[in-house]
DSSP file (Angstrom, degrees, kcal/mol; ACC not computed):
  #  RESIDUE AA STRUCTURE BP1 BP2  ACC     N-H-->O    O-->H-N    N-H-->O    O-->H-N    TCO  KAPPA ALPHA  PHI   PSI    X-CA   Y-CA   Z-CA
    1    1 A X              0   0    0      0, 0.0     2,-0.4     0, 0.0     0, 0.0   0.000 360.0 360.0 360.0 131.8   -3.5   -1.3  -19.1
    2    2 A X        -     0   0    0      1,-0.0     2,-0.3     0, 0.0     0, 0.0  -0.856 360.0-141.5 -82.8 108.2   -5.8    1.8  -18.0
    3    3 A X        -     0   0    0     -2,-0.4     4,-0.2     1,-0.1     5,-0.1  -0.639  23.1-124.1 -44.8 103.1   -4.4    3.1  -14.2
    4    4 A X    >>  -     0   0    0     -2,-0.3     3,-1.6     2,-0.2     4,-0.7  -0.112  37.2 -85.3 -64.8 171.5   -7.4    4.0  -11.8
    5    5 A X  T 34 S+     0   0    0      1,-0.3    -1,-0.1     2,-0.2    29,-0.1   0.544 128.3  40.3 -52.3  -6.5   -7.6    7.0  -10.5
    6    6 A X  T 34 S+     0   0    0      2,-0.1    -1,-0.3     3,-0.1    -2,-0.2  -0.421 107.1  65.3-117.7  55.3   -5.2    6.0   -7.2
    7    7 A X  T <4 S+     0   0    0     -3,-1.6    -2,-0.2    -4,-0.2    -3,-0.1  -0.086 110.8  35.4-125.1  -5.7   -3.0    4.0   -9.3
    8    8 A X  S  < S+     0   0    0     -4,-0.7     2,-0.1    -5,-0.1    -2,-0.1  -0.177  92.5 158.1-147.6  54.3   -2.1    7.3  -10.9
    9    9 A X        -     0   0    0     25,-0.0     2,-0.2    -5,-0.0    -3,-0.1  -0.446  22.3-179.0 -93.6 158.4   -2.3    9.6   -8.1
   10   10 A X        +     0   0    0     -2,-0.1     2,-0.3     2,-0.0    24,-0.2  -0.572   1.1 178.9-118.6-162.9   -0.7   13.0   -7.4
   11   11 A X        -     0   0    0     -2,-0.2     2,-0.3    22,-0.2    22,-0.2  -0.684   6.9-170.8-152.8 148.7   -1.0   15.3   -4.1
   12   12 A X  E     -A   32   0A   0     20,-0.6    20,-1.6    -2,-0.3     2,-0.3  -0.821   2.2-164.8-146.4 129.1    0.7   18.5   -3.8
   13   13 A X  E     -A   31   0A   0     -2,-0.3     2,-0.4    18,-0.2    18,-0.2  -0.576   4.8-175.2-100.3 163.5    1.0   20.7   -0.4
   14   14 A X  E     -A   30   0A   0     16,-1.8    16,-1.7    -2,-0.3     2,-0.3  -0.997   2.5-175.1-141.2 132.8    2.0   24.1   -0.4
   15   15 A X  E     -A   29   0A   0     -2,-0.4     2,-0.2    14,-0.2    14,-0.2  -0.951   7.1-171.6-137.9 143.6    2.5   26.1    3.4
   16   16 A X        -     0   0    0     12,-1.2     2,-0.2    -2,-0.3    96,-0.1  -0.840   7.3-164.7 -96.9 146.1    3.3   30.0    3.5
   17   17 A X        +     0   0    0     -2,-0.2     2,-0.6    10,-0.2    10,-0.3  -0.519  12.8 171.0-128.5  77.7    4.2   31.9    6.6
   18   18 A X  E     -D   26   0B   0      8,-1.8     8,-2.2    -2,-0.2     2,-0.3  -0.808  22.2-140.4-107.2 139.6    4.1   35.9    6.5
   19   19 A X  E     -D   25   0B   0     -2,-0.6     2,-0.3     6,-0.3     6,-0.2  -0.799  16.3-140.4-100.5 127.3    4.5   38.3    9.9
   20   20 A X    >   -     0   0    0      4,-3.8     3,-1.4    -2,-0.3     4,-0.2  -0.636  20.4-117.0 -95.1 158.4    2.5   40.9   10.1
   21   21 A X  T 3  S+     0   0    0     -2,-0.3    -1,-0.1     1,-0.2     4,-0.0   0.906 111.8  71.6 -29.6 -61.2    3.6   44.5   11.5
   22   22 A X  T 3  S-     0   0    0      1,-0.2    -1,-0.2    23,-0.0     3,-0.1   0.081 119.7 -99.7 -53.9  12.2    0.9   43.7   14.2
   23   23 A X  S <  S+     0   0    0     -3,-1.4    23,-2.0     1,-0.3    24,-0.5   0.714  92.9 119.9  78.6  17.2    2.8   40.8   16.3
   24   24 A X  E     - E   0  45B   0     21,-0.2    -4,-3.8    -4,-0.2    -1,-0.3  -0.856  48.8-169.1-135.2 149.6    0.8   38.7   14.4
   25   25 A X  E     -DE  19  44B   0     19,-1.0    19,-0.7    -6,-0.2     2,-0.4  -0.829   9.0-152.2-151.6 146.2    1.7   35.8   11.8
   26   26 A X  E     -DE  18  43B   0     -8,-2.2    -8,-1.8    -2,-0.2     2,-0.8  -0.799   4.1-167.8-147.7 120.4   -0.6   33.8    9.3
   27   27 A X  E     + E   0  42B   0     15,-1.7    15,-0.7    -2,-0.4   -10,-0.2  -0.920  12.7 175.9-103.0  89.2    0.3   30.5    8.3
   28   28 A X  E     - E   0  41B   0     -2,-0.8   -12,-1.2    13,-0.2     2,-0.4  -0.651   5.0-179.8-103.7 162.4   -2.0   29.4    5.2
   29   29 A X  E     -A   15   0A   0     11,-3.6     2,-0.3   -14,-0.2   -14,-0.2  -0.953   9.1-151.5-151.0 137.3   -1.3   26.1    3.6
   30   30 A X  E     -A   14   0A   0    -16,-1.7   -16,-1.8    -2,-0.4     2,-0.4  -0.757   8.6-168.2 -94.9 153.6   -2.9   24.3    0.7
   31   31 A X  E     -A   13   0A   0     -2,-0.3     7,-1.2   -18,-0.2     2,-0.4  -0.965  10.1-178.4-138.5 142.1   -3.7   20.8   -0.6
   32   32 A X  E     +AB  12  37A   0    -20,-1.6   -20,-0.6    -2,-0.4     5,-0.3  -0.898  11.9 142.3-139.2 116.1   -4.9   19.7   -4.0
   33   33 A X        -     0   0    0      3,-0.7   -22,-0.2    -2,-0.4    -2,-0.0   0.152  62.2 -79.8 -57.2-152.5   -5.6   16.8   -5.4
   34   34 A X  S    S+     0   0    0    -24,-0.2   -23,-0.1   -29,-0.1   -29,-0.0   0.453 136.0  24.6 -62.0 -24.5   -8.1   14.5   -8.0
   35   35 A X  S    S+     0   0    0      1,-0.2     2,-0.3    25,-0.1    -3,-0.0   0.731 122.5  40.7-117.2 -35.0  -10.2   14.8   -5.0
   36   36 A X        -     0   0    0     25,-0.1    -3,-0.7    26,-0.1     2,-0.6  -0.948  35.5-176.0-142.2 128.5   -9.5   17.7   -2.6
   37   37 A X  E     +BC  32  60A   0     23,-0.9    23,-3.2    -2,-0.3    22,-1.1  -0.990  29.5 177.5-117.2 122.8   -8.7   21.8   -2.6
   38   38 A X  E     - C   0  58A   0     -7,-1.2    20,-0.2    -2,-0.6    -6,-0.0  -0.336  18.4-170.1-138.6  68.6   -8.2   22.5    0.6
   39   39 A X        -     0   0    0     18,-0.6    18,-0.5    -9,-0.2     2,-0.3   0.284  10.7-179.7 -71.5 150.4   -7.3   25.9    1.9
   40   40 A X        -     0   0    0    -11,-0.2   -11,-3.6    16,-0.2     2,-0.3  -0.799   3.3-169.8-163.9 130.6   -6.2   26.4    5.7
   41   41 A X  E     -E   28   0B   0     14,-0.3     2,-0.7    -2,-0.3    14,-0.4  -0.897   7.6-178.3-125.2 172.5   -5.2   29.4    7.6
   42   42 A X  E     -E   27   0B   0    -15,-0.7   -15,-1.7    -2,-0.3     2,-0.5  -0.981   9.9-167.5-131.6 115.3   -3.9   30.2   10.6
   43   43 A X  E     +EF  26  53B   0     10,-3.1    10,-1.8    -2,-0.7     9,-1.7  -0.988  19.2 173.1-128.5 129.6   -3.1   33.2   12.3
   44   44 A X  E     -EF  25  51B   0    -19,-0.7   -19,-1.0    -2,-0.5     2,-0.5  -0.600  39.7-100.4-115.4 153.9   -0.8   33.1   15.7
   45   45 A X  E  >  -E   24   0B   0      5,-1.7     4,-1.8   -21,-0.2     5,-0.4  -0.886  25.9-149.2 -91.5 134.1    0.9   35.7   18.1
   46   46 A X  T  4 S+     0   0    0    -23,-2.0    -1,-0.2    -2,-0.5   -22,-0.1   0.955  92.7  56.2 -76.5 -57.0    4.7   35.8   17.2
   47   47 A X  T  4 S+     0   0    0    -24,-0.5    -1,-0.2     1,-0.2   -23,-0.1   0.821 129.7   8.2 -39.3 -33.6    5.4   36.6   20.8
   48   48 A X  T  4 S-     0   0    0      2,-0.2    -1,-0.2     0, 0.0    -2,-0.1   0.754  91.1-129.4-117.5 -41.3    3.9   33.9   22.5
   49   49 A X     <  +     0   0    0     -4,-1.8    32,-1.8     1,-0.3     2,-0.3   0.909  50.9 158.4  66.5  43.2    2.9   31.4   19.2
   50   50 A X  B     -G   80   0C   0     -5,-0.4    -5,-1.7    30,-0.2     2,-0.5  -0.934  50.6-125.6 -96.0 133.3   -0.9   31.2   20.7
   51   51 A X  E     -F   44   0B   0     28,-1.8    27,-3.3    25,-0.5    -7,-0.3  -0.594  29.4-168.3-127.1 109.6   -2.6   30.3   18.0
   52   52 A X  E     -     0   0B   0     -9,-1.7     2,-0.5    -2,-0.5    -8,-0.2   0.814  66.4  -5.9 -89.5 -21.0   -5.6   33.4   17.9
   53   53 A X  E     -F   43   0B   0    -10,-1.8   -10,-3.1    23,-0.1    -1,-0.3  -0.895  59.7-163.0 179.3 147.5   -8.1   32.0   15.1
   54   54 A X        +     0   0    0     -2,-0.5     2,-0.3   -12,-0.3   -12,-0.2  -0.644  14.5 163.6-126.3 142.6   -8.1   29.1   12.9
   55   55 A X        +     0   0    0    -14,-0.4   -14,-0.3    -2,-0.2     2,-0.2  -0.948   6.3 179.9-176.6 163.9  -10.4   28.3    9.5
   56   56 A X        -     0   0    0     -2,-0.3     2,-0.3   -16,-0.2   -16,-0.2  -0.659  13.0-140.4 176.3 147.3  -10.0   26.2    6.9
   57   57 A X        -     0   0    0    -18,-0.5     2,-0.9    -2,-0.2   -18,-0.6  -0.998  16.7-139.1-146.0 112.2  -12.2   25.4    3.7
   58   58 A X  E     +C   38   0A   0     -2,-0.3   -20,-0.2   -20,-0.2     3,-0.2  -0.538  29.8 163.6 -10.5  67.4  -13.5   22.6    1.4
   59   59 A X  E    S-     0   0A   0    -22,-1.1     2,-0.3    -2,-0.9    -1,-0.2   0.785  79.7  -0.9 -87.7 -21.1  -12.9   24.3   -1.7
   60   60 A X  E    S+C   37   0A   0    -23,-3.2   -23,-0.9    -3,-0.1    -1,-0.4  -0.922  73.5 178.6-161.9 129.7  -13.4   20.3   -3.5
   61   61 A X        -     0   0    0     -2,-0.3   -25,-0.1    -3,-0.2   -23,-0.0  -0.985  42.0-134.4-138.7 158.4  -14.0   17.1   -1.4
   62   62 A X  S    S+     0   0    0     -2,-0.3     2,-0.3     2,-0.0   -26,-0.1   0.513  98.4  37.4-102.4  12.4  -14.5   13.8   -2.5
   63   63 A X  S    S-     0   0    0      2,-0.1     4,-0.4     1,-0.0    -3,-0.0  -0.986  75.5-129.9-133.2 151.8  -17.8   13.7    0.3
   64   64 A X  S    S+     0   0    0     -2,-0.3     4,-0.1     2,-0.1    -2,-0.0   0.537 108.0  57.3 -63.5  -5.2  -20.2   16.4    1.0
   65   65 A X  S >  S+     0   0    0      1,-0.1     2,-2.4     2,-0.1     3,-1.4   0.727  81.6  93.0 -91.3 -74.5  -19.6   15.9    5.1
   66   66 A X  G >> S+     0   0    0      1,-0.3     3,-1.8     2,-0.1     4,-0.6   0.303  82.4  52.3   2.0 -51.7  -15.8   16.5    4.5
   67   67 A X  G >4 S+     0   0    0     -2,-2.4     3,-1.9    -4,-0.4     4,-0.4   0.838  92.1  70.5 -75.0  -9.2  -16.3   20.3    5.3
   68   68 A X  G <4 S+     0   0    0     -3,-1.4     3,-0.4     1,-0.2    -1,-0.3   0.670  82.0  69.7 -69.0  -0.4  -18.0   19.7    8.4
   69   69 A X  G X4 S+     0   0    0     -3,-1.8     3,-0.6     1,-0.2     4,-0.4   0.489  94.9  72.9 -90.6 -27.1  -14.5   18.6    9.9
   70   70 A X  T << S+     0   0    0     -3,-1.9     2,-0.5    -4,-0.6     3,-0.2   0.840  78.9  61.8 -82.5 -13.6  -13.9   22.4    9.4
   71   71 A X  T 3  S+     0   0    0     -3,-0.4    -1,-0.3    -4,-0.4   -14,-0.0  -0.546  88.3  68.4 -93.7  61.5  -15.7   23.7   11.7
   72   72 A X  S <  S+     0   0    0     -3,-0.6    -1,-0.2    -2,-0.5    -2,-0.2  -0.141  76.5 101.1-162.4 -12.4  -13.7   21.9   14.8
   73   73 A X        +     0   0    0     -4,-0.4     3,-0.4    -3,-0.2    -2,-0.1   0.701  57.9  71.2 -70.1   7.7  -11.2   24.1   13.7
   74   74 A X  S >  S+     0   0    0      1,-0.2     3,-4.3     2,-0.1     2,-0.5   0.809  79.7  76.8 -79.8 -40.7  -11.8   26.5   16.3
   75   75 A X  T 3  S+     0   0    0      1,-0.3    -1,-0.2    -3,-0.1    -2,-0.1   0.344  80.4  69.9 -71.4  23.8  -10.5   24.3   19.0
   76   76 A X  T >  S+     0   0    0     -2,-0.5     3,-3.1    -3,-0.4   -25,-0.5   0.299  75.4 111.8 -82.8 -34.0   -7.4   25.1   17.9
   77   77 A X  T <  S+     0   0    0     -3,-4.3   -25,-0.2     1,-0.3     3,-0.1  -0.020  83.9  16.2 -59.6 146.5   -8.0   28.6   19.3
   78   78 A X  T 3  S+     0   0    0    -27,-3.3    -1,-0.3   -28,-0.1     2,-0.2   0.812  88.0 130.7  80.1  -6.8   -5.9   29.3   22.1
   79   79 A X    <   -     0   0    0     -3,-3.1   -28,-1.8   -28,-0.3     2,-0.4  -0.605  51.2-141.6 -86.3 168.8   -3.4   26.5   21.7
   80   80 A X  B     -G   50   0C   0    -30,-0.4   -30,-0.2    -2,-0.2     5,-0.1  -0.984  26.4-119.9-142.1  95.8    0.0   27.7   21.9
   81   81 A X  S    S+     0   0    0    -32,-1.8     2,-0.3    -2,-0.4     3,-0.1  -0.160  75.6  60.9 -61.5 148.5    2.0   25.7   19.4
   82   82 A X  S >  S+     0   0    0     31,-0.0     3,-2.0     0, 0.0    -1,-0.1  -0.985  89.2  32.4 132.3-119.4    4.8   23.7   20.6
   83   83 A X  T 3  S+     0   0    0      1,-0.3    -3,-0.1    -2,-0.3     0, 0.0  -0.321 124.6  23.9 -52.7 120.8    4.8   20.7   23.1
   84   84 A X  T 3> S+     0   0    0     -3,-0.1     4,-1.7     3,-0.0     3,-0.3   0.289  75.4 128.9 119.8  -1.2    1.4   18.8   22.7
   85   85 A X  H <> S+     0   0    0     -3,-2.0     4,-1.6     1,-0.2     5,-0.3   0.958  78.1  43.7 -55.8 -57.6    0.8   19.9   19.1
   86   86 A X  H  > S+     0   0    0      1,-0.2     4,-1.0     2,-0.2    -1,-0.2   0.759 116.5  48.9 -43.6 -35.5    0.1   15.8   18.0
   87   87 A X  H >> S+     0   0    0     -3,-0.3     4,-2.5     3,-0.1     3,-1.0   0.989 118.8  37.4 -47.4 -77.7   -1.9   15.4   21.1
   88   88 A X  H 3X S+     0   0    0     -4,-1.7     4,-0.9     1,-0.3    -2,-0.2   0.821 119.9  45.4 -45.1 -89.7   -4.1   18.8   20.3
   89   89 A X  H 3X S+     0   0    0     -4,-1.6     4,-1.5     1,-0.3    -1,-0.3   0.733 115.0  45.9 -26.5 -55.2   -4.3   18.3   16.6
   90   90 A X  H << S+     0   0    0     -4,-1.0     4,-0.3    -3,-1.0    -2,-0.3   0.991 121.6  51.8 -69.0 -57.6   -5.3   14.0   17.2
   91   91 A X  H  < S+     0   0    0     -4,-2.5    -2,-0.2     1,-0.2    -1,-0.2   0.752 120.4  24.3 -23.9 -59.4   -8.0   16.0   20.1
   92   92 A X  H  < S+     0   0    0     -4,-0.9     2,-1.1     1,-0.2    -1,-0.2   0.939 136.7  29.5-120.2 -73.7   -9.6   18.4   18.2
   93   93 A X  S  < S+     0   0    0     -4,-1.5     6,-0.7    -5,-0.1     2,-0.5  -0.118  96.4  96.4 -74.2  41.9   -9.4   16.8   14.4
   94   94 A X        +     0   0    0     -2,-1.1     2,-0.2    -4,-0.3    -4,-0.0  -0.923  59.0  53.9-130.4 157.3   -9.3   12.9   15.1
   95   95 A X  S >  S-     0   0    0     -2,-0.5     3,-0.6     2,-0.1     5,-0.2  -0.595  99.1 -68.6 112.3-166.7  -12.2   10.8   15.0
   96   96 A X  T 3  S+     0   0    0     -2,-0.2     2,-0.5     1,-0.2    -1,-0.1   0.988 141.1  44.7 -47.6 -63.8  -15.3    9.7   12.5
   97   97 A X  T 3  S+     0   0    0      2,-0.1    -1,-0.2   -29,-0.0    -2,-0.1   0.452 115.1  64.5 -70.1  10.1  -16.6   13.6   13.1
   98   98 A X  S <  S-     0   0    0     -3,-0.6     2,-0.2    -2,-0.5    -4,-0.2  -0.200  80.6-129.5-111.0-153.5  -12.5   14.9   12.6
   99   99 A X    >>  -     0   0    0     -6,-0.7     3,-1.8   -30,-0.1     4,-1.0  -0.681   9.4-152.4-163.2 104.4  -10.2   14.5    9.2
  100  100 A X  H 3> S+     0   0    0      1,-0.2     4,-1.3     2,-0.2    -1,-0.1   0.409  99.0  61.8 -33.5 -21.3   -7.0   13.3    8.5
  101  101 A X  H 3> S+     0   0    0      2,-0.3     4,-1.5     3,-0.2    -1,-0.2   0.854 104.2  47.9-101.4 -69.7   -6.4   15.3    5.8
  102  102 A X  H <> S+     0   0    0     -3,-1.8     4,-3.0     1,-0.2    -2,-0.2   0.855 112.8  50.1 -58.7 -49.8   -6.7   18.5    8.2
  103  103 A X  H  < S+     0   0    0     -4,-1.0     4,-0.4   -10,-0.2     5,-0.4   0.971 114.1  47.3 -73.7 -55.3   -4.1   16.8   11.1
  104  104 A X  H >< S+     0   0    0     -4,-1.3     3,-0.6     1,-0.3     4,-0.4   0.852 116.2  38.4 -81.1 -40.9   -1.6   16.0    8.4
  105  105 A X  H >< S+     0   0    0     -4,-1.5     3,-0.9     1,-0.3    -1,-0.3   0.875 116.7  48.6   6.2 -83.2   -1.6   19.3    6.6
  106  106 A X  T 3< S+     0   0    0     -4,-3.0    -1,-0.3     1,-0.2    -2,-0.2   0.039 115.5  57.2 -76.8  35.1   -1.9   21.7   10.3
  107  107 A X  T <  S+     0   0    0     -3,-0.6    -1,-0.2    -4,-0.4    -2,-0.2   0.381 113.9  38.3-106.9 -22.4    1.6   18.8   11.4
  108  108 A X  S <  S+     0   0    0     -3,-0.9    -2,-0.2    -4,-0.4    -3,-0.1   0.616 125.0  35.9 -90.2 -38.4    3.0   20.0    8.7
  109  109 A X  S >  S+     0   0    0     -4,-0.1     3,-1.1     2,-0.1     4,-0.2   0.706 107.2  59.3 -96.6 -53.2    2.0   24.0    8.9
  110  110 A X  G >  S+     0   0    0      1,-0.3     3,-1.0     2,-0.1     4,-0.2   0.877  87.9  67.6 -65.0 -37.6    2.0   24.8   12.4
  111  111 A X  G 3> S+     0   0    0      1,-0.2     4,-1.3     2,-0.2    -1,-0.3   0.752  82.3  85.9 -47.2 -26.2    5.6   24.1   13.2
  112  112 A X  G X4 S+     0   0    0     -3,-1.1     3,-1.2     2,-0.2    -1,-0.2   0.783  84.0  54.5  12.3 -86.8    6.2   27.1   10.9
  113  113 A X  T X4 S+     0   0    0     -3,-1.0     3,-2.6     1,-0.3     4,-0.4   0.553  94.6  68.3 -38.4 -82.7    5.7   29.4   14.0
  114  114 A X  T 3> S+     0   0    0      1,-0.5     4,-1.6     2,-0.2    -1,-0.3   0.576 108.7  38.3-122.8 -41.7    8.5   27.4   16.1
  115  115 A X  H <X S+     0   0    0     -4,-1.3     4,-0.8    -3,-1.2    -1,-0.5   0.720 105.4  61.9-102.2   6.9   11.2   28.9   13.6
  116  116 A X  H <4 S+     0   0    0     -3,-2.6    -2,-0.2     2,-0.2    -1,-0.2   0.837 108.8  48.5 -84.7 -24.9    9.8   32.4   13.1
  117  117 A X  H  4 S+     0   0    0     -4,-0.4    -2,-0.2     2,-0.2    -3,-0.1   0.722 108.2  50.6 -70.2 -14.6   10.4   32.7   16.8
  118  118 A X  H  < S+     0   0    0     -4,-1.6    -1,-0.2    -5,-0.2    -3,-0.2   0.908 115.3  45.3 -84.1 -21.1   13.9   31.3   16.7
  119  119 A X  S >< S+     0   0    0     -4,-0.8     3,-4.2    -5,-0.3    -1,-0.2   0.563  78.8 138.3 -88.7  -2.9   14.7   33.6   14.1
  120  120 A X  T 3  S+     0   0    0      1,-0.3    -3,-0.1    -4,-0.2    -4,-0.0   0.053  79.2  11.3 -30.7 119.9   12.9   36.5   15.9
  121  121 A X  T 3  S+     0   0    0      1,-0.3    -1,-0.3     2,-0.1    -2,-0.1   0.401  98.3 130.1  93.4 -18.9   15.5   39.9   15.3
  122  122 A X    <   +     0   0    0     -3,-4.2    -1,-0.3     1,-0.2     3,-0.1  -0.407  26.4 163.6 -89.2 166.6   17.6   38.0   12.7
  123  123 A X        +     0   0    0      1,-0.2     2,-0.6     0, 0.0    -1,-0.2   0.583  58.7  77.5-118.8 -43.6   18.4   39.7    9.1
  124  124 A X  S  > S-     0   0    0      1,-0.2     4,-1.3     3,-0.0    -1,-0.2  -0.520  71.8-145.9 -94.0 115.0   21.1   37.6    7.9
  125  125 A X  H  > S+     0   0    0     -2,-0.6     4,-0.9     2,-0.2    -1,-0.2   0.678  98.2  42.8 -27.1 -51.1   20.1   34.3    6.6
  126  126 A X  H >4 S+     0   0    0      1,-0.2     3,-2.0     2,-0.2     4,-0.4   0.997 111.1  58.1 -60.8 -65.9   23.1   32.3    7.7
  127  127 A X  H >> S+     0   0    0      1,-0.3     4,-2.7     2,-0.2     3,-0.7   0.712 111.8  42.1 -14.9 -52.8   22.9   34.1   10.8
  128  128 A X  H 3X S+     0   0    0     -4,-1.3     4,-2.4     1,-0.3    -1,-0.3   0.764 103.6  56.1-116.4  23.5   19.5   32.8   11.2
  129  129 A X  H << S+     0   0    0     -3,-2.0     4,-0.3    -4,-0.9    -1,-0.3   0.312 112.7  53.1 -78.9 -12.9   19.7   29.3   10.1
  130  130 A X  H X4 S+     0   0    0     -3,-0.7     3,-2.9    -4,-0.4     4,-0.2   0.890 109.8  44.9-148.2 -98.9   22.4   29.6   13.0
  131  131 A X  H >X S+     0   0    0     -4,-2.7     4,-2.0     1,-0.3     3,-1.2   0.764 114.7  49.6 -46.6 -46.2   20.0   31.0   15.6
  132  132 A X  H 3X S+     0   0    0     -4,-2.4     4,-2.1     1,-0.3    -1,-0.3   0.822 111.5  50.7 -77.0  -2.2   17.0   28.4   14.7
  133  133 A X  H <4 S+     0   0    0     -3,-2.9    -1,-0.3    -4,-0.3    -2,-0.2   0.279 106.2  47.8-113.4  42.5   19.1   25.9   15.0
  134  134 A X  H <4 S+     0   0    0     -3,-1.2     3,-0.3    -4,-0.2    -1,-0.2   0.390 112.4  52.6-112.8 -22.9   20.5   26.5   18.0
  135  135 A X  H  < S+     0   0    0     -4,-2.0    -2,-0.2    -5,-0.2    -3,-0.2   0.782 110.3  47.4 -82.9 -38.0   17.0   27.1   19.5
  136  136 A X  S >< S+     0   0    0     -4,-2.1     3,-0.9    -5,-0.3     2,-0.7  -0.200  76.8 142.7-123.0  60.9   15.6   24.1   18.4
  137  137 A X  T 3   +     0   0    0     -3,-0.3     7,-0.3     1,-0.2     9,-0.1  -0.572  68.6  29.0 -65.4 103.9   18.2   21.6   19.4
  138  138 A X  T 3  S+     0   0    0      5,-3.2     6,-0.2    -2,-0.7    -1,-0.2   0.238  95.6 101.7 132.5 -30.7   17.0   18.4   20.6
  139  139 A X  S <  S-     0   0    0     -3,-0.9     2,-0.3     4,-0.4    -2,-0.1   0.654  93.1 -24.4 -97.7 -15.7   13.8   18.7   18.4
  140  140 A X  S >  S-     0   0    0     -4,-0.4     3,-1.0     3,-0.4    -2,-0.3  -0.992  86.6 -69.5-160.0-178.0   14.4   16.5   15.2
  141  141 A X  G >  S+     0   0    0     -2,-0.3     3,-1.2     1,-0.2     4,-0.2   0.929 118.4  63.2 -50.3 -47.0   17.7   15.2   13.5
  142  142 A X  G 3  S+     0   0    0      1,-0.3    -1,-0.2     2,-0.1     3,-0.2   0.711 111.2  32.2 -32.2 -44.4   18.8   17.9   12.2
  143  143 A X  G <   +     0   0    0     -3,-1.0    -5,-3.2    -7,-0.2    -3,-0.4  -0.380  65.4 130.5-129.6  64.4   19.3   19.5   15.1
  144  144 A X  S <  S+     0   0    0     -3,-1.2     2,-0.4    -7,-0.3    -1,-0.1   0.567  75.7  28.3 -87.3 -42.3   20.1   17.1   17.1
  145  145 A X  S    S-     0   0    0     -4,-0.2    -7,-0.2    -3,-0.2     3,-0.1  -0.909  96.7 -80.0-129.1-171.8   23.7   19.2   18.6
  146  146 A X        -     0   0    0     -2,-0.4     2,-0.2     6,-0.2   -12,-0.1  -0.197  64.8 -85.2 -60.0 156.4   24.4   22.8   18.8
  147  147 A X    >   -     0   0    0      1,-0.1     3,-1.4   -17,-0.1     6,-0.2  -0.499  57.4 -82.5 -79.1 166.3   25.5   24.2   15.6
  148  148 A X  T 3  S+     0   0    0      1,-0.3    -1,-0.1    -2,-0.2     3,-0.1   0.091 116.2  21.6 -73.3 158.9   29.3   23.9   14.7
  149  149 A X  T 3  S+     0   0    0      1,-0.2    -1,-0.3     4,-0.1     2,-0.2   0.746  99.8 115.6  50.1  26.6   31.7   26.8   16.4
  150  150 A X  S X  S-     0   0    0     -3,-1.4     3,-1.1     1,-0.1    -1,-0.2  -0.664  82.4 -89.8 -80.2 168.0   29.0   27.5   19.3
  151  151 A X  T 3  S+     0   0    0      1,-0.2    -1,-0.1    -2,-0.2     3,-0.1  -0.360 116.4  45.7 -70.1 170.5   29.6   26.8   23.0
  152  152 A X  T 3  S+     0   0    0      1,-0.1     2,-0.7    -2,-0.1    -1,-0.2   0.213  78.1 131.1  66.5 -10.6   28.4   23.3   23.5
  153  153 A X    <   -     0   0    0     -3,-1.1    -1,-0.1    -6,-0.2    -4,-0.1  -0.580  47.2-157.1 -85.0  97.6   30.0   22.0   20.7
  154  154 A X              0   0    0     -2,-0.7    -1,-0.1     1,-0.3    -2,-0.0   0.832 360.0 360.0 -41.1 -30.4   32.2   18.6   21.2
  155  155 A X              0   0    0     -3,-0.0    -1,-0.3     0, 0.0    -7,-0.0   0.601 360.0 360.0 -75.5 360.0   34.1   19.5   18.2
């Protein structure tokens, strides 16, 4: 029996984070498929994690409108990632004229930023596995209490 082509699908996403020298951070991510190369980058202030310019590129789509969904990345400019990102992201990328594609990807990408500022200043790995998750406590399972031998800790 012959599998069509979404009976024998793959997807694979790829997100990078690098800090520049300049207070500045760039958060690219990829996706490829049978159907889609899709590049997206991002560049943020590490101080603040206002999100300074935005892009993102069609390199293969399975329509010719698909890249017009890229150009509404700009409204992105100026957000300041953290509370509201799922609002902003459903705002800006959500509708016919938006792209799922793009929201699931930057949901995926943007949170990045939230632990290169809890690690701000650290060198030592443990150390900052220890500092983000003590900053972002509360914010999924993971981190759900303080980590073990901190103040706060029931144990």
């Amino acid at each position: 029996m012959q599998l069509n082509p979404m009976e024998d699908f793959q997807r694979d996403i790829s997100y990078r984070l690098l800090k520049h020298n300049d207070g500045t951070a760039l958060l690219a991510a990829t996706m490829k498929d049978r159907f889609h190369d899709l590049v997206i980058e991002v560049k943020v202030e590490v101080a603040t994690l206002k999100i300074l310019s935005a892009w993102a590129e069609f390199r293969k789509s399975p329509t010719c409108d698909c890249c017009n969904a890229t150009a509404k990345m700009a409204g992105l400019n100026g957000f300041v990632i953290g509370r509201g990102l799922q609002r902003k992201l459903s705002d800006v990328l959500g509708g016919s004229r938006g792209c799922g594609n793009l929201r699931t990807v930057l949901m995926g990408l943007l949170p990045l930023a939230l632990n290169l500022g809890a690690a701000a200043g650290v060198t030592d790995e443990s150390e900052m596995m220890d500092a983000i998750h003590e900053k972002l406590v509360g914010t999924c399972a993971g981190y759900v209490a303080p980590p073990a031998g901190r103040k706060g800790d029931a144990a």
